[in-house]
N, C-alpha and C positions, 0 to 999 in steps of 0.2 A: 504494500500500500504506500504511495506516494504522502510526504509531509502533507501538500496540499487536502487528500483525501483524508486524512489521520486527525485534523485540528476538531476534526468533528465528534470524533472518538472521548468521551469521558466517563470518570466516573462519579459525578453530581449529579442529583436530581435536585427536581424544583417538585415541593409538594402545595397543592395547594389544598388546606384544610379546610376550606369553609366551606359553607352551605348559603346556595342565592335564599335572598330575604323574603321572595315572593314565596315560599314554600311553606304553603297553609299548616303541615305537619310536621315540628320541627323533630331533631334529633334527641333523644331523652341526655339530659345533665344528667354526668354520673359524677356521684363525691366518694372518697375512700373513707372507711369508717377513721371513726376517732384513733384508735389505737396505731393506725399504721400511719396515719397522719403525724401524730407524736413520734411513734420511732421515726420515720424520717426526718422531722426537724431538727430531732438530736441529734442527728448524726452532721447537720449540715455546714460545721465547722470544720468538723473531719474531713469531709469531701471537698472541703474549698468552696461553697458554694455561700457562705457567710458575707461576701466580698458587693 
């Protein structure tokens, strides 16, 4: 495969997570219960994500 043909080639994607607004029936909200919501907070210093 030529450079030219190859610039095409990756490995990113684009996700697009939404849902159009017209859509009478939307997607159910999910929440994680209490308990695993707490463990992951505590941990969030740990993981660096504190910042």
């Amino acid at each position: 495969m030529s450079e030219d043909e190859n610039k095409f080639i990756t490995s990113r994607i684009v996700m697009d997570a939404t849902f159009p607004f017209e859509w009478q029936r939307k997607p159910p909200i999910v929440n994680m219960n209490e308990e695993v919501t707490e463990r992951i907070k505590s941990r969030w210093e740990e993981l660096g994500l504190d910042k």
